[in-house]
N, C-alpha and C positions, 0 to 999 in steps of 0.2 A: 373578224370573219367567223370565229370557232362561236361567237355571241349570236350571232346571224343563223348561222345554223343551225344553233341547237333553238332558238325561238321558231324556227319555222318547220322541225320536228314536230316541237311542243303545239303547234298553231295544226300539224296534221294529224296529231293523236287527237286534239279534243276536238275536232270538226268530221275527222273519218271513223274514229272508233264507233262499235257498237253502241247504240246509246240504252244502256239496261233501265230496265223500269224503275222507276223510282220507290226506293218500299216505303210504305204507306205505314201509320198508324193502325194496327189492326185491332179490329174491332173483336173486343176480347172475348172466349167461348164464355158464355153464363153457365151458372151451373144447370144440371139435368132438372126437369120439368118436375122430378118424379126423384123418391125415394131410391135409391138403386141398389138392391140385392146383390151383393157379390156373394152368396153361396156358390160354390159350386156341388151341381146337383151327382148323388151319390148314382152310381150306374147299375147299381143291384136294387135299387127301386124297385117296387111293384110298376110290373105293365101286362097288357091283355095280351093273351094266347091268341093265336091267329083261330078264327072261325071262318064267316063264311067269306067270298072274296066279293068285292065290291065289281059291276061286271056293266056297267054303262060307258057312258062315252067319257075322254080326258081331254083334258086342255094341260098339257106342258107349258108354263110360261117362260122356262129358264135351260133353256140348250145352247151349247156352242156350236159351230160348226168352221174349222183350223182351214188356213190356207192349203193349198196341197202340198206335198212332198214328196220329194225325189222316191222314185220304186226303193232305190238301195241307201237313201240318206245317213248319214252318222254325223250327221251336222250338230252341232250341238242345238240351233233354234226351228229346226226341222223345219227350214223352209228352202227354197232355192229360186234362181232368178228367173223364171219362168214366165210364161202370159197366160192371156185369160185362153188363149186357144189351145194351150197345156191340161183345161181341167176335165176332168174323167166326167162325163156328161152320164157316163152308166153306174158309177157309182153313186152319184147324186141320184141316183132314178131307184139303187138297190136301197139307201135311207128312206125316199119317200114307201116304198115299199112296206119296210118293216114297223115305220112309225105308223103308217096303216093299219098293218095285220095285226098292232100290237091296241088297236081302240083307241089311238089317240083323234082326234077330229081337228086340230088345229095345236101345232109348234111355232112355239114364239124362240127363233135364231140369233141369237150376240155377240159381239167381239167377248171375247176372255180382257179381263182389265190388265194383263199382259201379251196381250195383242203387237202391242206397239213393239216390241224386241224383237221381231221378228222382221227380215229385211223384205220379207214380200208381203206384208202383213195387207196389203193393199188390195192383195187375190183375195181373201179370206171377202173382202166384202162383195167383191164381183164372184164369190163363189155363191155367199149366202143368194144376192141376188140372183143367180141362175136359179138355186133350187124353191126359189118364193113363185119365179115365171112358170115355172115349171107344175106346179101344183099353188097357185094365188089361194084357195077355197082352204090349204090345208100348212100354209104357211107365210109366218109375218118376220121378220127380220126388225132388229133396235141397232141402230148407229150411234157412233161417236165412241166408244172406249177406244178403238185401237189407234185413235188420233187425241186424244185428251189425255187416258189415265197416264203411261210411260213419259206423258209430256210433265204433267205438274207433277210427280215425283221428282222427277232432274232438277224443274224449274226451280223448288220448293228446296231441294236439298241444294242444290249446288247455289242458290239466291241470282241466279244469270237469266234471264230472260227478259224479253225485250216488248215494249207495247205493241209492235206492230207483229211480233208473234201471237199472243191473246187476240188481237183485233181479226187474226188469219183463221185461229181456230173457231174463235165466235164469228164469221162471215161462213165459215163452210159449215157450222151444227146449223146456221139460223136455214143455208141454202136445203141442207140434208132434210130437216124439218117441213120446210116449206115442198120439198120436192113430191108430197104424198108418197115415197117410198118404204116409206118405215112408220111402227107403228108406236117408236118408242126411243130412250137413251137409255144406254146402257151396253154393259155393265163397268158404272164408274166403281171406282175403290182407292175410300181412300185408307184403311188400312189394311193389309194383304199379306201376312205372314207366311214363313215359310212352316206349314201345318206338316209335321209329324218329322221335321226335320229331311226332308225329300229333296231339298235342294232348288224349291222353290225361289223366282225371283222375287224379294220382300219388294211393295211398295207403302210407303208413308209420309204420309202428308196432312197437318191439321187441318181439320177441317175449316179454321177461320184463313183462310190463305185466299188473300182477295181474288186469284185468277179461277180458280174453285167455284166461289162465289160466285161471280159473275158467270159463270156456264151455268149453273142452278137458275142463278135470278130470271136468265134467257128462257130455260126449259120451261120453268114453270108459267114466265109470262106465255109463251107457244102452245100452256096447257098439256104437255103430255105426261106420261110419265116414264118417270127418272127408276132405272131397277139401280140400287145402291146398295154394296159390299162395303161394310165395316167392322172388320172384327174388334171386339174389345175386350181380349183378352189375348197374349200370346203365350204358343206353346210348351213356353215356360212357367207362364203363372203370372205376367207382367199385367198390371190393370191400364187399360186405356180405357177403361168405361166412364168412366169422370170428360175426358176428351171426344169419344164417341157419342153419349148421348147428351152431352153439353152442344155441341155442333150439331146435333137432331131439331133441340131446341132453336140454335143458331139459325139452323136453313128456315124453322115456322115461323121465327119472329119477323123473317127480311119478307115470305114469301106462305102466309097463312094458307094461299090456295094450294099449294106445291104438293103435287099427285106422285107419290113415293112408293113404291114394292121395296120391300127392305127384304133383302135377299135373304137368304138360309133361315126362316126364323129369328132374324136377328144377330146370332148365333149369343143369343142368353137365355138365359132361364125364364121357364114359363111362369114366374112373378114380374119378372120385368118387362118381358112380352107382351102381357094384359094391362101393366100400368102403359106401355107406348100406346097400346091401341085406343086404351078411354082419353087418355089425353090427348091423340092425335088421330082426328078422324077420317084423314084424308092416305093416311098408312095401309097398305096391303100388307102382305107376307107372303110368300112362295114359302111349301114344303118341301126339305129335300130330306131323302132318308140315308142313313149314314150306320153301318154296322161294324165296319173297322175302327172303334173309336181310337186309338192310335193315329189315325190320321185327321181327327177331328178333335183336338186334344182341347180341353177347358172350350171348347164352342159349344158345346149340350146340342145332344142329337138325340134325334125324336123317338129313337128306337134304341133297343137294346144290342149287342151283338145278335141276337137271332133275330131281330126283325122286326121285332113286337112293339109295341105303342106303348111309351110309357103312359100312365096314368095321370099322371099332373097333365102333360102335353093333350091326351085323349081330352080330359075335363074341360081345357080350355079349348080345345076345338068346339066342343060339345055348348060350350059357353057364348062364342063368339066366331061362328060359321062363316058368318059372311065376310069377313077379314082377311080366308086363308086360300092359298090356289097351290095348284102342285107345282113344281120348274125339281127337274131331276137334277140338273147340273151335267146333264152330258156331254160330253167332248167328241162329240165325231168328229173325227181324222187326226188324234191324236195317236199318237205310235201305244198300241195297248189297248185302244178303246174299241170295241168289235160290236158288231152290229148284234149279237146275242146278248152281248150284256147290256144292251139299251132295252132290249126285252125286260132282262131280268130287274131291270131297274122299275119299269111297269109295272110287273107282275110285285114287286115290293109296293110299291106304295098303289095298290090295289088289296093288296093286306092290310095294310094300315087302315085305308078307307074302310076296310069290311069291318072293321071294330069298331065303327060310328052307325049310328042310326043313319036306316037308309036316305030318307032327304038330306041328313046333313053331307053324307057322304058325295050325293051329288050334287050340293053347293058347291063344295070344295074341288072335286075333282074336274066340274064343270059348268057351272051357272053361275060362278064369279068371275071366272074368266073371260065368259061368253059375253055378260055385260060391261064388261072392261073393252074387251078389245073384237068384238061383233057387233053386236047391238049401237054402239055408242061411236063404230067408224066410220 
């Protein structure tokens, strides 16, 4: 009898349990395409003095915009269980405002690649979408981080996941895609350090991790593009660059058409910068400017503390124009983030441009972006 029972345990464990995906031989990252510089660049470099300021129109490609949160929150993931008839319809109206008055002509809105920790994280996109309906001419919205990135970090670290999880998230990016709502994917990340020691959620994940994969192989078959956060370097000094632009490679060899914004400049130096871009032509870059280097620790940011343009950094704009677009990196509705520092975030990288020759300066600030995501939708 006790023989009996336990055979028909054993016959409901292996017909009911979860059935986890099978891991797969991974197709191993090649090395980087490219020579790879690990200097890290000194921050007392020569860079240009602010002169005149750059004063036409911007295209932000790289803005968040945070589910909402409680008036009095102390939650630790600042969200709460609310609905979409919870969201502040006039604060939304005070953003499109200021991103106006401040010369931007079109924001491009994304999940944060820790999106997904947040238990409402699902308002953050019926938010975005409210403020895209709300002003269409002056604002586009990208899908998919807040349901991918938090996913393949777990999946990746813990080894648990299941095919018909992947099959879910690639039926919902193919429907998101298909749905003409969005103008983009992103912001995936697969490495995400906690920068300056802040207490950041880390996410990491190799880039050869076939569920990865397979949401790249999709995007790029669907033609859009992918804004991609990888840092390769942590802010201790760790090298992941051998794995980050090994997996650069990775994604051109499976998918040569695959349409890439490689967020922050990369976050490498502007030797390694210029060899991705000759190598890879199908690569963008968004500029973000960055004057706390403390919190941008071994990522090389394009400015100095006061604001200035480094000279390596200025050269290679000056070199290869058409490659680079602005995305501030702002966080509307995060606790701390005010609609005056989204100004001053402007007014920053409106300095920076005014230290480029004026056509370059409005390639960059806007005639690369226009033909990415106007011209070409």
């Amino acid at each position: 009898m006790n023989r009996l029972l336990c055979f028909f345990i054993l016959f409901l464990f292996l017909f009911s349990a979860p059935a986890f995906a099978e891991s797969k031989d991974r197709i191993p990252i090649p090395p980087p395409a490219f020579e790879v510089d690990q200097t890290r660049s000194d921050p007392d470099r020569p860079a240009r003095a602010h002169g005149r300021y750059y004063n036409g129109p911007i295209i932000d490609t790289h803005a968040h915009l945070y589910p909402p949160r409680e008036r009095d929150d102390n939650d630790k993931d600042s969200g709460w269980d609310g609905s979409a008839s919870d969201i502040d319809h006039g604060k939304l109206k005070e953003i499109l405002e200021v991103i106006r008055d401040s010369g931007v002509e079109l924001i491009i809105f994304m999940p944060t690649p820790n999106d997904g920790i947040r238990r409402n994280q699902e308002l953050g996109v019926v938010r975005r979408k409210m403020i895209r309906d709300m002003d269409k001419n002056r604002v586009k919205v990208f899908c998919g981080s807040n349901y991918i990135t938090v996913w393949l970090d777990s999946a990746y670290n813990s080894e648990q996941y299941t095919e018909a999880e992947i099959q879910g998230i690639l039926k919902r990016l193919e429907e998101d895609m298909n749905s003409g709502d969005f103008g983009g994917v992103g912001e995936i990340a697969i490495y995400h350090f906690d920068k300056g020691f802040r207490g950041q959620n880390v996410l990491k994940f190799s880039p050869d991790f076939e569920p990865f994969l397979r949401i790249v192989d999709l995007v790029a078959k669907k033609g859009m593009w992918l804004d991609l956060h990888a840092e390769p370097v942590t802010p201790d000094g760790k090298s992941y660059e051998k794995e980050v632009f090994g997996g650069i490679e990775l994604l051109y060899q499976r998918n040569p058409s695959l349409k890439l914004i490689y967020s922050h400049t990369a976050m490498t130096n502007p030797t390694n910068v210029r060899r991705i871009l000759k190598k890879y032509p199908n690569i963008m870059m968004n500029i973000k400017a960055i004057t706390k280097h403390r919190w941008w620790k071994n990522l090389e940011p394009v400015v100095n503390t006061d604001g200035e343009l480094y000279e390596d950094w200025a050269g290679l704009f000056e070199e290869m124009p058409e490659r680079f677009m602005i995305g501030t990196d702002s966080h509307f509705g995060r606790k701390g983030f005010t609609l005056p520092k989204y100004e001053k975030k402007i007014e920053r990288a409106r300095a920076i441009l005014g230290a480029l020759e004026p056509g370059i300066a409005r390639l960059i600030a806007y005639e690369n972006a226009k033909r990415l995501f106007i011209d070409n939708q």
